[in-house]
matplotlib code that plots the C-alpha trace (Angstrom):
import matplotlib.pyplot as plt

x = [220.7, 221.7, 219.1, 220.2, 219.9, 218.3, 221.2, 223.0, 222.7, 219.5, 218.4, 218.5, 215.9, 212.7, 213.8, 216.8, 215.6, 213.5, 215.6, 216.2, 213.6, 210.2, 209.6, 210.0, 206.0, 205.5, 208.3, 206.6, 203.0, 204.8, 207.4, 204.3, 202.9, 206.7, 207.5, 204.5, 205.7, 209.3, 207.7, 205.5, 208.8, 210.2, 207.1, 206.6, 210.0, 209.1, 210.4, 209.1, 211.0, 209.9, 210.3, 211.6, 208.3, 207.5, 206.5, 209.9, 207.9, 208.1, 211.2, 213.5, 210.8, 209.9, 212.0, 214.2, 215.3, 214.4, 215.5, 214.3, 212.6, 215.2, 217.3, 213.7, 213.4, 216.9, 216.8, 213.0, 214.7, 217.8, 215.9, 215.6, 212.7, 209.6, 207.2, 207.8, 205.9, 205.5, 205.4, 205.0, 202.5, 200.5, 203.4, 205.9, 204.1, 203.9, 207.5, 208.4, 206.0, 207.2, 211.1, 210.2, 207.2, 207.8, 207.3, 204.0, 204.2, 201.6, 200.6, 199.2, 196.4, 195.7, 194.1, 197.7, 197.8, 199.7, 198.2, 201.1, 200.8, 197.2, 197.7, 199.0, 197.4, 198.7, 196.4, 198.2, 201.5, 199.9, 198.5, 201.7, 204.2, 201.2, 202.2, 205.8, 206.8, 210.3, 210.9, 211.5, 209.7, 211.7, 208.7, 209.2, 208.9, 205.7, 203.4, 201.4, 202.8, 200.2, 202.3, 205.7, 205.1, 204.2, 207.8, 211.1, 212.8, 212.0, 214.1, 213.6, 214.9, 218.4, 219.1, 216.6, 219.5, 221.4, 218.8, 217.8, 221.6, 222.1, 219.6, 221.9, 219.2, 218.7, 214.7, 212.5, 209.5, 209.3, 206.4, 204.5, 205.8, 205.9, 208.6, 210.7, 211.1, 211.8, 214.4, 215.6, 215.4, 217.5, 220.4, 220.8, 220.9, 218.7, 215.1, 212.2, 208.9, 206.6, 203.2, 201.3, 201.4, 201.9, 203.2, 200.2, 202.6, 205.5, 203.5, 202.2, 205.4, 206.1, 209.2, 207.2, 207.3, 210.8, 211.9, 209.9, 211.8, 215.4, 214.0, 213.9, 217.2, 219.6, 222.3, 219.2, 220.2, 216.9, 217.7, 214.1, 213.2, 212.9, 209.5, 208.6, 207.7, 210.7, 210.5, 210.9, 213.9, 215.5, 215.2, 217.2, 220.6, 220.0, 218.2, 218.6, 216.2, 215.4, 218.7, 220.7, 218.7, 219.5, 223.2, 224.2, 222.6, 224.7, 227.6, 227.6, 226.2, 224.0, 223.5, 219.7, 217.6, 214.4, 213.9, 211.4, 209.6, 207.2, 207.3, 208.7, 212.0, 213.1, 212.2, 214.1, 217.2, 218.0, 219.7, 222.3, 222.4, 222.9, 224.2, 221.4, 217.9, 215.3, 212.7, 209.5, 207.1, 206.9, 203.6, 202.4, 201.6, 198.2, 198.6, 202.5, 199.7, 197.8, 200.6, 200.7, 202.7, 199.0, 197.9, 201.6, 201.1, 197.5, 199.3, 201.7, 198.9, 196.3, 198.4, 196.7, 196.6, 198.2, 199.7, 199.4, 200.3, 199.3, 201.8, 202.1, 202.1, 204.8, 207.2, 206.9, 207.4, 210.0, 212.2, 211.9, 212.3, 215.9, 216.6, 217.0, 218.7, 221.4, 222.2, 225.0]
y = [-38.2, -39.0, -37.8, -35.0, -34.6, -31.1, -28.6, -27.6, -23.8, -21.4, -23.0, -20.8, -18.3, -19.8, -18.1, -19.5, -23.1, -22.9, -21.4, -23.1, -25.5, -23.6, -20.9, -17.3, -16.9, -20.0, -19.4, -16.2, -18.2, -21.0, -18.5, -17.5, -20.9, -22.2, -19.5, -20.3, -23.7, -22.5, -20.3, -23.8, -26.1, -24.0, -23.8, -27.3, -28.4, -30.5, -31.6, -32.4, -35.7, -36.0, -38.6, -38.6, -38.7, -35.4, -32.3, -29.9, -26.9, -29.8, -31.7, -28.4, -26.1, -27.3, -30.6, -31.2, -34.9, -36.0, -39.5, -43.0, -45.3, -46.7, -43.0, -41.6, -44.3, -44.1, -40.7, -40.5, -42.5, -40.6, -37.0, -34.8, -33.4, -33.9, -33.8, -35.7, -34.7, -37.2, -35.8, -39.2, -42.1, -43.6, -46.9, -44.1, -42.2, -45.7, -46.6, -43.3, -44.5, -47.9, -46.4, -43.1, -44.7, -41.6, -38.7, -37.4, -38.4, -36.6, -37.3, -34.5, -36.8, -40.0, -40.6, -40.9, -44.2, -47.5, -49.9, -52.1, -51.8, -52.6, -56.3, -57.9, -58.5, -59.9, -62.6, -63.1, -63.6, -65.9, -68.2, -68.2, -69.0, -72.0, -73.5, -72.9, -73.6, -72.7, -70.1, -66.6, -63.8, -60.6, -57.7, -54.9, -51.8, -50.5, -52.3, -51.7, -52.0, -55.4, -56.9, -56.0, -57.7, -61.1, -60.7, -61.7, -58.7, -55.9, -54.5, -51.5, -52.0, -50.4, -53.3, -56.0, -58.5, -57.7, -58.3, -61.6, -62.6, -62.1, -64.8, -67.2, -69.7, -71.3, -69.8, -66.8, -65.4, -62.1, -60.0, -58.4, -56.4, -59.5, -57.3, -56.9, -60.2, -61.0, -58.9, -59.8, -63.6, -62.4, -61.5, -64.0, -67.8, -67.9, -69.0, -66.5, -67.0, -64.3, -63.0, -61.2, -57.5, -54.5, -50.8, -49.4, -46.5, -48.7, -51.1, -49.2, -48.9, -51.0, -52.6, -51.6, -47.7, -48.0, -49.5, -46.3, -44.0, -46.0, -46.0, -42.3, -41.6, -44.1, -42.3, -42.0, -43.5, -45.3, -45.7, -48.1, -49.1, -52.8, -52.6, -52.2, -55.4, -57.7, -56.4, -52.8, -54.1, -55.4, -52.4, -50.5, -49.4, -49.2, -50.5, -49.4, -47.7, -44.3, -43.4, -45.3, -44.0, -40.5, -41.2, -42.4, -39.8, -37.4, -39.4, -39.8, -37.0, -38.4, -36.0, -37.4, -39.6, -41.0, -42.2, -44.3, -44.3, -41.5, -37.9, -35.8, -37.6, -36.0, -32.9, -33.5, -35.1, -32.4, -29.6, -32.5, -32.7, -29.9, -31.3, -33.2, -33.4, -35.6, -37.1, -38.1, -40.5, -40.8, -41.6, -39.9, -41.3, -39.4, -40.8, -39.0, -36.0, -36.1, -34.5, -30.4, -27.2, -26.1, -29.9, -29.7, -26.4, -27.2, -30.5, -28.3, -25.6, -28.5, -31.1, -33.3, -36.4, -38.3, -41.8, -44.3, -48.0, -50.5, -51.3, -54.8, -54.5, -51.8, -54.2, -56.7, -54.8, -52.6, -56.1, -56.9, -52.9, -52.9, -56.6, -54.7, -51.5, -53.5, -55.1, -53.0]
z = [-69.9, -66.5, -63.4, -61.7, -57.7, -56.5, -57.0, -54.0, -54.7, -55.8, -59.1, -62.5, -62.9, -64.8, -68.0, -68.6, -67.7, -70.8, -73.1, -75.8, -75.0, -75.9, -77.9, -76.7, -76.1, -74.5, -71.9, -71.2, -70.6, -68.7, -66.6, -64.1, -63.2, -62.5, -60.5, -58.3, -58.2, -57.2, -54.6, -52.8, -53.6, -50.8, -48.5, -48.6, -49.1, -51.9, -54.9, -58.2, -59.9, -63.7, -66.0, -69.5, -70.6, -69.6, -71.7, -72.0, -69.5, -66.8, -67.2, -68.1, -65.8, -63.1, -62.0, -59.6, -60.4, -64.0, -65.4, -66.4, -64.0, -62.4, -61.8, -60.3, -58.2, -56.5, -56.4, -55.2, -51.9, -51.3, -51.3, -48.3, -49.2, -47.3, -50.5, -53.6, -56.3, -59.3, -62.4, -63.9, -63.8, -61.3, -61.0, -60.2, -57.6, -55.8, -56.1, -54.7, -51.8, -50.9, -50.8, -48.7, -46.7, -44.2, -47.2, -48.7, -52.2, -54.4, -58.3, -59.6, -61.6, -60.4, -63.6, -64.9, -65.1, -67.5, -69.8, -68.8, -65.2, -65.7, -67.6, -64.7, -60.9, -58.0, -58.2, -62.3, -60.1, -57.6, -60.4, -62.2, -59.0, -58.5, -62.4, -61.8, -58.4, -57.5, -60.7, -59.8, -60.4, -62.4, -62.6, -64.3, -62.7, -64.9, -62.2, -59.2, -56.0, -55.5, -58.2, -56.9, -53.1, -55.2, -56.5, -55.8, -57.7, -60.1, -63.1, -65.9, -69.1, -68.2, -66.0, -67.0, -68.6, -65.6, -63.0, -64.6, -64.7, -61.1, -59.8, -61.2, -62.5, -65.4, -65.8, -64.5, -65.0, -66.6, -66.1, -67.3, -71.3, -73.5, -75.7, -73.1, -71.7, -75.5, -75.8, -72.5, -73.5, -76.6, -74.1, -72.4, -72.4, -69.3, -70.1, -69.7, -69.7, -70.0, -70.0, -72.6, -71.3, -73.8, -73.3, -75.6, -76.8, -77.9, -79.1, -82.2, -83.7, -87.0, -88.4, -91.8, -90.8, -90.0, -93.4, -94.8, -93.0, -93.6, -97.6, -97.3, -95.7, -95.6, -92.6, -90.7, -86.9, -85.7, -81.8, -80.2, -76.6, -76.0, -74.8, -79.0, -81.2, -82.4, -85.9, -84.6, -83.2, -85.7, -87.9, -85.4, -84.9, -80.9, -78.5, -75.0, -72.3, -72.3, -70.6, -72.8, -75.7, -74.6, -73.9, -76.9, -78.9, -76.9, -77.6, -80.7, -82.2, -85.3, -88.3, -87.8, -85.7, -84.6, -80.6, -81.5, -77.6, -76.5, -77.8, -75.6, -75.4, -78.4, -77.1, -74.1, -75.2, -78.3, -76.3, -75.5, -78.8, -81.4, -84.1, -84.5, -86.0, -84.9, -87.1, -85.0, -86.0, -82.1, -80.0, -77.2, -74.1, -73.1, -69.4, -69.2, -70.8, -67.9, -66.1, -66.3, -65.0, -64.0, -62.2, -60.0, -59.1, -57.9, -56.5, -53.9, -53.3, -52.2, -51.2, -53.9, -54.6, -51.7, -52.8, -50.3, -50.4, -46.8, -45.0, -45.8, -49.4, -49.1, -47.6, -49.7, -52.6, -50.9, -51.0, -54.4, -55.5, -53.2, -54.5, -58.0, -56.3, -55.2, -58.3, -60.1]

ax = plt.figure().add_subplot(projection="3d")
ax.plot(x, y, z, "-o")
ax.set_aspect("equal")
plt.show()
């Protein structure tokens, strides 16, 4: 699933967005609410960018950008718009910040926040450049924007091996998801060391309740994100990030499959899909959760809640965040 730039002409009616995606009554309780976001879209000439994560009332609803991490936060700089709306994580609504420093970026719960982002501190990156002087810094993007100006460059996991490659050095230091940078480590034949930081959705995942569901039906496709444990790994078909997880379900087409990653993925990714059913023994984020049709709607009507990052934090990280941007 690639993101997708505001369309050029009048966008479908709210009906049709949702068809196919909730059922008949829902999309009759939702329609309302997103046609009063529609209506302050337009007053405020704002959009609202939603990640993957994202229940299917906002990501087919009321988005104007959707996409993984790295898609929202290209897109999130290119827009016109004077608002962006975040219908994402705390992390996110910064990123979109540091890379549009002139737009009003809003989150529509700043409660929203990440157990990974919250592992690491600036002050963790300080102490680490201090015992490894010289070694670069790689930071995911699932961090604050503190963390980001301590480093030299940030990646997601669509570009992670890629990013790390491109430094052309023989070790780096890969912050903060410790399955991640092992993953990452697992690409490549430059060294990584890496801190002990955990996405607390991935993480719950088992190698042991893959096997179970493999047991149970042996064609099944069982397509992971590389922020879950080695073992979950292994028991996989793919790994890729939640782009690549959703593009090569399109692709190919499985008879059945589980995204092991967040909930709504699934939800998101099956219209792309037909021909396929998805089993989901998936975990929900509840900060993604914190994120509703009602909380953007207030976000647009109140202009709540502002993101802002200080100036000299924003540059910083705004060199490591285009660092990665220009890697290809």
């Amino acid at each position: 699933m690639s993101a997708t730039a505001p369309p050029a002409t009048a966008p479908l009616p709210v009906l049709d967005r949702l068809a196919g995606h909730l059922p008949e009554l829902d999309q009759h309780i939702v329609a309302p609410i997103l046609e009063d976001i529609e209506r302050l879209k337009r007053q405020r000439n704002a959009v609202v960018i939603a990640h993957n994560y994202m229940t299917p009332d906002i990501f087919h609803g009321a988005a104007d950008v959707r996409g993984d991490s790295l898609q929202l936060a290209r897109l999130a700089a290119e827009t016109d718009a004077d608002v962006i709306v975040m219908a994402g994580v705390h992390f996110m609504a910064e990123t979109a910040k540091i890379l549009s420093p002139d737009k009003t970026v809003l989150i529509p719960d700043p409660r929203a926040g990440c157990s990974l982002a919250e592992s690491i501190s600036g002050a963790d990156v300080r102490a680490l450049r201090a015992r490894y002087p010289g070694v670069p810094v790689v930071t995911y993007v699932n961090t604050s924007a503190e963390v980001k100006a301590e480093s030299d460059i940030t990646c997601t996991s669509s570009n992670a091996v890629k990013v790390v490659e491109s430094l052309g050095v023989d070790r780096v230091l890969f912050l903060p998801d410790r399955y991640l940078g092992s993953w990452v480590a697992s690409q490549t034949d430059v060294e990584v060391i890496g801190w002990e930081g955990a996405c607390e959705v991935h993480e719950r995942f088992t190698g042991e309740e893959l096997a179970q569901l493999r047991a149970a039906d042996p064609e099944l496709k069982i397509i992971a994100h590389p922020e879950c444990p080695p073992d979950v790994l292994d028991a996989s078909d793919v790994v890729g990030s939640t782009s690549q997880m959703s593009a090569w379900v399109r692709d190919h087409q499985p008879a059945r499959a589980v995204l092991v990653t967040e909930c709504s993925m699934a939800d998101n990714v099956a219209q792309e899909a037909p021909n396929t059913t998805f089993v989901r023994p998936c975990n929900m984020c509840p900060h993604m959760k914190r994120i509703t049709v009602q909380n953007i709607r207030t976000a647009l009507e109140t202009m709540q809640h502002p993101v802002e990052v200080a100036p000299e934090i924003a540059a910083r990280a705004r060199r490591a965040v285009a660092a990665m941007l220009e890697v290809r």
